[in-house]
PyMOL Python script that loads the backbone (N, CA, C, O; Angstrom):
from pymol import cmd

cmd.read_pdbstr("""\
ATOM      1  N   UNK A   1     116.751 125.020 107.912  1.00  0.00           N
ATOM      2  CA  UNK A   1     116.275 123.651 107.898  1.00  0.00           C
ATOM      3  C   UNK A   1     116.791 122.973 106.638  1.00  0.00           C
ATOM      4  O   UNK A   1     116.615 123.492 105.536  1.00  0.00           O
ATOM      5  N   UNK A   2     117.482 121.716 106.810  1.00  0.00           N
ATOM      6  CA  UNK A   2     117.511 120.870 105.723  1.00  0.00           C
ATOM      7  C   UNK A   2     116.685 120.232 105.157  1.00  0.00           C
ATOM      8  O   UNK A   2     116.059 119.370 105.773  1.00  0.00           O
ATOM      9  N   UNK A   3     116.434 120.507 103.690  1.00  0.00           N
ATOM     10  CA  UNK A   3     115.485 119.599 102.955  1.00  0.00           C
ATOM     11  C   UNK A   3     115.557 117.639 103.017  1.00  0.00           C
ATOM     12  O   UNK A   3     116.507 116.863 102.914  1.00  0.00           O
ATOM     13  N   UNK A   4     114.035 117.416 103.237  1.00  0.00           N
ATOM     14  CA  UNK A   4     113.866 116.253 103.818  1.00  0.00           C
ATOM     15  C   UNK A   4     114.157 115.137 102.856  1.00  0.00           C
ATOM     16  O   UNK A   4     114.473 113.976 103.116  1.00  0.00           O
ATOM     17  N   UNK A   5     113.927 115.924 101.283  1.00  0.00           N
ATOM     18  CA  UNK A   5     113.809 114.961 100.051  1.00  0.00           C
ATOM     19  C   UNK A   5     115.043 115.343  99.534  1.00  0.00           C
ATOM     20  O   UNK A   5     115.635 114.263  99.517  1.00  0.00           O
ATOM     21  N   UNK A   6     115.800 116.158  99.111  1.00  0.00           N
ATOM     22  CA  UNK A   6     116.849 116.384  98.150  1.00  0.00           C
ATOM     23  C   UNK A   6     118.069 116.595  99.136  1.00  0.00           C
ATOM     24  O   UNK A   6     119.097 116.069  98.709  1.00  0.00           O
ATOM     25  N   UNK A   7     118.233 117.401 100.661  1.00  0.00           N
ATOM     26  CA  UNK A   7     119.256 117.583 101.431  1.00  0.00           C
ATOM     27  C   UNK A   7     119.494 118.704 101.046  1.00  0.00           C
ATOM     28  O   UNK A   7     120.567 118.857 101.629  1.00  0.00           O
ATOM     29  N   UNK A   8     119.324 119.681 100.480  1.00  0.00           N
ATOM     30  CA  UNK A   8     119.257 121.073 100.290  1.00  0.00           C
ATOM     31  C   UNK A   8     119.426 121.900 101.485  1.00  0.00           C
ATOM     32  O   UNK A   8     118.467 122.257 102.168  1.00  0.00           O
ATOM     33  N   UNK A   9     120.849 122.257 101.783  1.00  0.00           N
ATOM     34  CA  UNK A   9     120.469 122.892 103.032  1.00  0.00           C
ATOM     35  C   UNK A   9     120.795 124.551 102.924  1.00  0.00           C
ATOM     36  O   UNK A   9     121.603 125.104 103.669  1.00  0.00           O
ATOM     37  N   UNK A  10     119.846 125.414 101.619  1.00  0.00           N
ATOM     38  CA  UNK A  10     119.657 126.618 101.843  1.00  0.00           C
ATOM     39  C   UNK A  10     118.217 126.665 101.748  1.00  0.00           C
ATOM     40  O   UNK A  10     117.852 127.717 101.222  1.00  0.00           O
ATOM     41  N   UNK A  11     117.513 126.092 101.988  1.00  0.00           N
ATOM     42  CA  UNK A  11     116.219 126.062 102.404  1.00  0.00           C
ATOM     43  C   UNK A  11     115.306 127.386 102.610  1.00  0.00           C
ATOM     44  O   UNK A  11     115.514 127.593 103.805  1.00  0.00           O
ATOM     45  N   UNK A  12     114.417 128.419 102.183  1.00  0.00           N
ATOM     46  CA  UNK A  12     113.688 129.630 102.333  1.00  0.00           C
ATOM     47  C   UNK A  12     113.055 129.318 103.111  1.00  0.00           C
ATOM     48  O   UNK A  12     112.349 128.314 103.016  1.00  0.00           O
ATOM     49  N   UNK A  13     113.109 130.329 104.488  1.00  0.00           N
ATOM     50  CA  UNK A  13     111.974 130.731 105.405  1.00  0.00           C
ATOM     51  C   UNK A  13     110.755 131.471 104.891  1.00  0.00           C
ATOM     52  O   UNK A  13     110.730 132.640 104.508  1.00  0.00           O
ATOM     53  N   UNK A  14     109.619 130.501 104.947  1.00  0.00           N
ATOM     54  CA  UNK A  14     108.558 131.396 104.731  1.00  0.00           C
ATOM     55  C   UNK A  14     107.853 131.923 105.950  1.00  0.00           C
ATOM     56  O   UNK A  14     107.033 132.826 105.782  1.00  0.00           O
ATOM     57  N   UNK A  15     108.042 131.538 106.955  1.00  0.00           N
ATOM     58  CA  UNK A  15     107.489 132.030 108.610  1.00  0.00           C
ATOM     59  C   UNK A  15     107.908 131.476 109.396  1.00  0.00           C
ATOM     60  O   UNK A  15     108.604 130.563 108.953  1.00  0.00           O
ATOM     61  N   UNK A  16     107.866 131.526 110.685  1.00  0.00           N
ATOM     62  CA  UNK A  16     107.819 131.155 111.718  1.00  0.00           C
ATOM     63  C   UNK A  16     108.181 129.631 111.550  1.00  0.00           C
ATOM     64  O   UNK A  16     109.239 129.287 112.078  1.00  0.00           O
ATOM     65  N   UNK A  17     107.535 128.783 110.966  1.00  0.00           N
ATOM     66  CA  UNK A  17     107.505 127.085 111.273  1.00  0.00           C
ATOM     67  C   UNK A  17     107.457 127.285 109.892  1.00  0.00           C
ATOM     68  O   UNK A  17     106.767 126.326 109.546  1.00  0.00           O
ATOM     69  N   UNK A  18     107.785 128.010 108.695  1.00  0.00           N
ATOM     70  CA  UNK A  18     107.256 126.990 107.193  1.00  0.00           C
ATOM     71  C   UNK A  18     108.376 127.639 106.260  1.00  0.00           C
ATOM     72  O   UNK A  18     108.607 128.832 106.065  1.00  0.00           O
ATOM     73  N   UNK A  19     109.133 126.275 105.634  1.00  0.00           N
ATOM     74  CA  UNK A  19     110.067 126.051 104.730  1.00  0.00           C
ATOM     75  C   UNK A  19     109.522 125.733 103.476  1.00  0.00           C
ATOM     76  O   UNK A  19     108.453 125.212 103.159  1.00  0.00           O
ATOM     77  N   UNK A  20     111.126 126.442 102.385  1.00  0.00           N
ATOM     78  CA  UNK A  20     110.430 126.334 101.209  1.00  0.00           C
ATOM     79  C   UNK A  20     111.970 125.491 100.357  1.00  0.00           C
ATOM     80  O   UNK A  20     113.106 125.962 100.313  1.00  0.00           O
ATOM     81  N   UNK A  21     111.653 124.605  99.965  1.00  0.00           N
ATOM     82  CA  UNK A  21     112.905 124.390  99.041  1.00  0.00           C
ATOM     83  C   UNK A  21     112.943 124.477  97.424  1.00  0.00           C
ATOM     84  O   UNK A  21     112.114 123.923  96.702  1.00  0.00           O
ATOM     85  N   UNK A  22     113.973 125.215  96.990  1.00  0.00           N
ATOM     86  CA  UNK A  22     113.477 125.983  95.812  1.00  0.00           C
ATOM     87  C   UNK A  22     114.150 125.039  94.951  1.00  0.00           C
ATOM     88  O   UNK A  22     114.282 125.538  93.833  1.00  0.00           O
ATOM     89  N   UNK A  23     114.715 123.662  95.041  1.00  0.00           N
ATOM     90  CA  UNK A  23     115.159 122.701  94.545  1.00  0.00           C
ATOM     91  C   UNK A  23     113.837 121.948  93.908  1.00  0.00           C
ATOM     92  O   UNK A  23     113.316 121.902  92.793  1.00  0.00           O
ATOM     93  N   UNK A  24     113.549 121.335  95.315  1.00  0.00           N
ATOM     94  CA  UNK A  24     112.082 120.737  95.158  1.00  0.00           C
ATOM     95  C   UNK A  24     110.741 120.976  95.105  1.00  0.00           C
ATOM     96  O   UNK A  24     109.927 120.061  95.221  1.00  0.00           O
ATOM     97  N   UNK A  25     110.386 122.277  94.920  1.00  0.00           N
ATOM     98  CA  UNK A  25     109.424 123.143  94.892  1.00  0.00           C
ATOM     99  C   UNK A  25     108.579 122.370  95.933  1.00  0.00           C
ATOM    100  O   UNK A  25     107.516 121.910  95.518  1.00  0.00           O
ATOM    101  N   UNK A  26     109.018 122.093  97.669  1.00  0.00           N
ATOM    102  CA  UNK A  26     108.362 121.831  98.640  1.00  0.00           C
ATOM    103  C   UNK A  26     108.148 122.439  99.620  1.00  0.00           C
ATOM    104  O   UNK A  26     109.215 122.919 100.006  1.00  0.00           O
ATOM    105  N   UNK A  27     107.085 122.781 100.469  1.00  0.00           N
ATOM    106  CA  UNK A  27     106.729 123.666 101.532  1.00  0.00           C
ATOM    107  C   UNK A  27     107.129 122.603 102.769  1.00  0.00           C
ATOM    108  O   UNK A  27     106.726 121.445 102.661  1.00  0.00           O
ATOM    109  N   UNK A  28     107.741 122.904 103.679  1.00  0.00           N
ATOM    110  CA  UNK A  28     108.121 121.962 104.993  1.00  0.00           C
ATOM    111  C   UNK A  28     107.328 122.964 106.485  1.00  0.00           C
ATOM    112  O   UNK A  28     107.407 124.138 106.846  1.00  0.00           O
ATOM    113  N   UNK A  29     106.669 121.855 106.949  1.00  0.00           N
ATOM    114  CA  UNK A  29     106.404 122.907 108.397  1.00  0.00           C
ATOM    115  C   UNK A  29     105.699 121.214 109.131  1.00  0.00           C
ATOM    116  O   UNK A  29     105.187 120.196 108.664  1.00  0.00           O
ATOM    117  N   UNK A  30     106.085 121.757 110.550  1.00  0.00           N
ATOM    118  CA  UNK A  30     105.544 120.909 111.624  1.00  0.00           C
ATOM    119  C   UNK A  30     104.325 121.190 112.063  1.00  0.00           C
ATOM    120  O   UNK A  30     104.021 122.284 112.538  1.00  0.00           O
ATOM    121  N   UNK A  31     103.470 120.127 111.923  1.00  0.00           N
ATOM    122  CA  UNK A  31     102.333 120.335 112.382  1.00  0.00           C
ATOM    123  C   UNK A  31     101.641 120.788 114.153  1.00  0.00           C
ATOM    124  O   UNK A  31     102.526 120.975 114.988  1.00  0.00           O
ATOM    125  N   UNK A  32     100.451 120.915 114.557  1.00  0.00           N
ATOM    126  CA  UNK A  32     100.771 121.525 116.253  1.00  0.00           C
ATOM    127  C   UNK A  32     100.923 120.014 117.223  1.00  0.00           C
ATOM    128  O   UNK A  32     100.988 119.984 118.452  1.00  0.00           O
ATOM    129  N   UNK A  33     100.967 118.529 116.073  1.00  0.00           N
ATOM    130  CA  UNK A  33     101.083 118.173 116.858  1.00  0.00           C
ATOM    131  C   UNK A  33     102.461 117.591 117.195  1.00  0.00           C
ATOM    132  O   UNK A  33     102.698 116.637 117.937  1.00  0.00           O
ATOM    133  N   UNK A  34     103.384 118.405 116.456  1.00  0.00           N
ATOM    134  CA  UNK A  34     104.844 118.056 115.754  1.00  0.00           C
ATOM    135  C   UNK A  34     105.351 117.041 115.072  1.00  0.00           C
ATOM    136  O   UNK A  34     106.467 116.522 115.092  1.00  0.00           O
ATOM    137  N   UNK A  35     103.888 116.710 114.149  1.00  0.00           N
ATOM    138  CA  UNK A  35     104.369 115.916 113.040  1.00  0.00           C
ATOM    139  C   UNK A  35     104.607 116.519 111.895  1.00  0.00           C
ATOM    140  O   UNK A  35     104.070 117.545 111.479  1.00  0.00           O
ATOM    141  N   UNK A  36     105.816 115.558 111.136  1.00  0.00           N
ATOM    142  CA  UNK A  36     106.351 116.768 109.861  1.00  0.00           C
ATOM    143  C   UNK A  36     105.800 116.708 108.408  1.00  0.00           C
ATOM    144  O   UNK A  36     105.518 115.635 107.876  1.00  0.00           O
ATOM    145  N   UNK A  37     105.687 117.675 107.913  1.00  0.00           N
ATOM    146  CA  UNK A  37     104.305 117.567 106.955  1.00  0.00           C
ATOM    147  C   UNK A  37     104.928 118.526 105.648  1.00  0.00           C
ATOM    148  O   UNK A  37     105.260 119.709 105.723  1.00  0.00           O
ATOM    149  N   UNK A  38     104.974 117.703 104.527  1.00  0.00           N
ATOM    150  CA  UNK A  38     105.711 118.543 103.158  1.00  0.00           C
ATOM    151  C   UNK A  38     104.435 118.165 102.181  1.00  0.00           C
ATOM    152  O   UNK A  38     103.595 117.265 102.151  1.00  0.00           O
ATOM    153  N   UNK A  39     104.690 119.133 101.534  1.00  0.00           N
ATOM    154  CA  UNK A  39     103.324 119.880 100.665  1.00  0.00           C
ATOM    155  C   UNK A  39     104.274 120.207  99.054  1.00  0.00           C
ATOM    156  O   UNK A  39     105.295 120.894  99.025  1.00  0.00           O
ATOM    157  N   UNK A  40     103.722 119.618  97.971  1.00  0.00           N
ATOM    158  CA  UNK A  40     104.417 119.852  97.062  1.00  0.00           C
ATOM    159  C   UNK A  40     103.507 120.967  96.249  1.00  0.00           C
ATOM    160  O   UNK A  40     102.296 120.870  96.052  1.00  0.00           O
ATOM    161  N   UNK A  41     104.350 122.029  95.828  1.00  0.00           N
ATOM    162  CA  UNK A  41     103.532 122.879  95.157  1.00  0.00           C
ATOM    163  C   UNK A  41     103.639 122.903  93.644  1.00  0.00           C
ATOM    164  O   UNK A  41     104.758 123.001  93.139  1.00  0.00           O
ATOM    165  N   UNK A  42     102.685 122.829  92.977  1.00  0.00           N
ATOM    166  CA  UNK A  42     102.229 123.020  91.727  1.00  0.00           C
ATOM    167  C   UNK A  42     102.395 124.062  90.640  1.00  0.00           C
ATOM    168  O   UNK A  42     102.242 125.204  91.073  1.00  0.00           O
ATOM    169  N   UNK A  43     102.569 124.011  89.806  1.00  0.00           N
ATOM    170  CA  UNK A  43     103.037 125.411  89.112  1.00  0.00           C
ATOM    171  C   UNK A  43     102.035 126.676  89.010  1.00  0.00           C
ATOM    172  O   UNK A  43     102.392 127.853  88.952  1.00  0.00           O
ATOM    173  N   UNK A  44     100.396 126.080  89.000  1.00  0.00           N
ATOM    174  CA  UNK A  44      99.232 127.053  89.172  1.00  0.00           C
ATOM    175  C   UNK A  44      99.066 127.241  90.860  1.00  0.00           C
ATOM    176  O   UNK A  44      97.984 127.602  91.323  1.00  0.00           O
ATOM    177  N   UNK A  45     100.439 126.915  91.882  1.00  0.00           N
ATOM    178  CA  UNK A  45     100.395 127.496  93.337  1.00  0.00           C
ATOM    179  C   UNK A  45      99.550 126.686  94.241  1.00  0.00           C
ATOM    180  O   UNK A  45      99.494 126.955  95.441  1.00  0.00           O
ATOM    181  N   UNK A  46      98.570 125.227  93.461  1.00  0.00           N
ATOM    182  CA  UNK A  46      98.302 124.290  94.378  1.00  0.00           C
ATOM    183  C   UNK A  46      99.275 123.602  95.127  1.00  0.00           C
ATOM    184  O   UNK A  46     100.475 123.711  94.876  1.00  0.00           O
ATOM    185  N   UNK A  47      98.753 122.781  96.188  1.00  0.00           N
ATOM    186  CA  UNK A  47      99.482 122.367  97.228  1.00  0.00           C
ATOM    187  C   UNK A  47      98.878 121.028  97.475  1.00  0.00           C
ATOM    188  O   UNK A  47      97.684 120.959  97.765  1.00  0.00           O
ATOM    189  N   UNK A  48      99.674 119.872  97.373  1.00  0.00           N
ATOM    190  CA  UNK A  48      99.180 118.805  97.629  1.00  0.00           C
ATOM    191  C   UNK A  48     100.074 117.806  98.622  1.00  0.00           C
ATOM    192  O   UNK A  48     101.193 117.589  98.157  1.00  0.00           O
ATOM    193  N   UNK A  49      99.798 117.147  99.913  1.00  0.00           N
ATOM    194  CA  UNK A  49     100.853 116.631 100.590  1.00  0.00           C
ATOM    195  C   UNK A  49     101.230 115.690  99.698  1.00  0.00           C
ATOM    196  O   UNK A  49     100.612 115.271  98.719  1.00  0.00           O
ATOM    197  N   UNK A  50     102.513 115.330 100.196  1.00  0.00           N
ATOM    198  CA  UNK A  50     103.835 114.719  99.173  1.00  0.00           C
ATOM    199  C   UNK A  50     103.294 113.086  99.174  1.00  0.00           C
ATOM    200  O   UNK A  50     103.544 112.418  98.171  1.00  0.00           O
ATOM    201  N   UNK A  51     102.728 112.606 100.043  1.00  0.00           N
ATOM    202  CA  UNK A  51     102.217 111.157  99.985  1.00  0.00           C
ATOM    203  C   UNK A  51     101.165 110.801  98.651  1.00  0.00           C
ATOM    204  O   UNK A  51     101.085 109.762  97.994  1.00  0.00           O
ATOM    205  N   UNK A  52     100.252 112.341  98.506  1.00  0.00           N
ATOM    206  CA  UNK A  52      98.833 112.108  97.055  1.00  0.00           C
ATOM    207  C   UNK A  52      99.657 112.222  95.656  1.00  0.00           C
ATOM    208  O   UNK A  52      99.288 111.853  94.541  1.00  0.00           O
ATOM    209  N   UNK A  53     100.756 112.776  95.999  1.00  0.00           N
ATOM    210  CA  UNK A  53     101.281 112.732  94.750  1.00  0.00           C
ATOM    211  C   UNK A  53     101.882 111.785  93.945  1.00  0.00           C
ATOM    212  O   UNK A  53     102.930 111.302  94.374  1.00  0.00           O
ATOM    213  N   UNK A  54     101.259 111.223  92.361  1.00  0.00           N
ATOM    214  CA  UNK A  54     101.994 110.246  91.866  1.00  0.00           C
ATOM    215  C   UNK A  54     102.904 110.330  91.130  1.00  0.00           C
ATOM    216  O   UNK A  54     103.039 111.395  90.529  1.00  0.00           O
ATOM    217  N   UNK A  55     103.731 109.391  90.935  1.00  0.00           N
ATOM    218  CA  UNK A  55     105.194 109.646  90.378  1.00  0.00           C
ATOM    219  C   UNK A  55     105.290 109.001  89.070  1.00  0.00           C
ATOM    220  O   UNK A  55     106.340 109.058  88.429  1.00  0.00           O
TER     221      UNK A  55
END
""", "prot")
cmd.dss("prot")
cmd.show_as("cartoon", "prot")
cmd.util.cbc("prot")
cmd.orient("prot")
């Protein structure tokens, strides 16, 4: 999968449906209702979707 924010396309499989880009320290996976949903992770391993986060 290509990264949605940077275009990174060696992207880590973490399962089945969930991407990791080690560029953007972002988790990518489709939701069940196949909406697409990125999660930025935190250095203490929180996870916050990419919209709460301020810049």
């Amino acid at each position: 999968m290509k990264c949605p924010i940077c275009g990174n396309e060696h992207t880590g499989k973490l399962s089945k449906s969930r991407y990791f880009c080690s560029d953007c320290f972002i988790e990518i996976f489709y939701s069940k209702s196949r909406e697409l949903k990125i999660l930025k992770i935190l250095e203490d391993g929180t996870a916050f979707p990419v919209s709460m986060i301020e810049k």
